[in-house]
N, C-alpha and C positions, 0 to 999 in steps of 0.2 A: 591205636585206633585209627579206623580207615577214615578221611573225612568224607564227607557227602558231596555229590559234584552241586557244587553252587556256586557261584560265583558272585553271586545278588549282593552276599555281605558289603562288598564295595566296587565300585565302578572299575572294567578289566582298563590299566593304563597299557599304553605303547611298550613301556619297559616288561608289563607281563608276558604282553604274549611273543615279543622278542627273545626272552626268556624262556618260556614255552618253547617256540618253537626251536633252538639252541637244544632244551631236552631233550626235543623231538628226536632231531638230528643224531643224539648221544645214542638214544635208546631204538633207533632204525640200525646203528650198525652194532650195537653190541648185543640185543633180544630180538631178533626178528620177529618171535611168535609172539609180541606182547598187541593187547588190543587197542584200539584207542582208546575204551573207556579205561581199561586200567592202566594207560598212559597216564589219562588225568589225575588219574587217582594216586598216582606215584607222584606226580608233579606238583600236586598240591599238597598230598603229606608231606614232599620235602621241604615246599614253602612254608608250612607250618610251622614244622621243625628248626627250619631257620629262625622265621622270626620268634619262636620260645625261648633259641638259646641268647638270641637279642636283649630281649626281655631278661631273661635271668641274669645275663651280663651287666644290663643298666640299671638292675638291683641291686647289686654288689655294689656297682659305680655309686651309687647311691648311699650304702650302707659305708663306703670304706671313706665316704666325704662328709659320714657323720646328719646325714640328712631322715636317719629313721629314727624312730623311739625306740629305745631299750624294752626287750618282750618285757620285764619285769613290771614298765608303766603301761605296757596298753592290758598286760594280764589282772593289773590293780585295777585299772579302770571298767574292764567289760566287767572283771566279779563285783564291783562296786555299782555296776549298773543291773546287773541283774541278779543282786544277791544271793552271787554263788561265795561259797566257802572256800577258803585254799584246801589244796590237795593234802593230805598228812604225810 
């Protein structure tokens, strides 16, 4: 999925658009027909991407230091919250 160009989500820091522009750079000499708009657009779905695999990484970090519940307990818990039945 393409993101939307926004930027609003959080304030653009010095390391963005230093970043940014380093892509720029990448993408001037290896695509010349690419636009600006879908420079950004590449620039920020890779930012995305980045920080998803971040995130799935410091899930794992997470899970492999024993810091998540067992599905077994939160699966008891939600069906005991909203009186759903186990699966047969």
């Amino acid at each position: 999925m393409t993101p939307a160009l926004s930027l609003s989500q959080r304030p653009v820091r010095k390391e963005d658009l230093e970043a940014f522009n380093k892509y720029v750079e990448t993408l001037s000499t290896n695509d010349r027909a690419i636009t600006f708009v879908d420079c950004v657009r590449k620039f920020l779905q890779e930012k995305q991407e980045e920080e998803d695999v971040d995130a799935i990484e410091d899930g794992i970090r997470q899970a492999d230091a024993g810091l998540c519940r067992p599905f077994e307990e939160v699966d008891a818990r939600i069906r005991a919250k909203y009186g759903w039945t186990a699966n047969p």
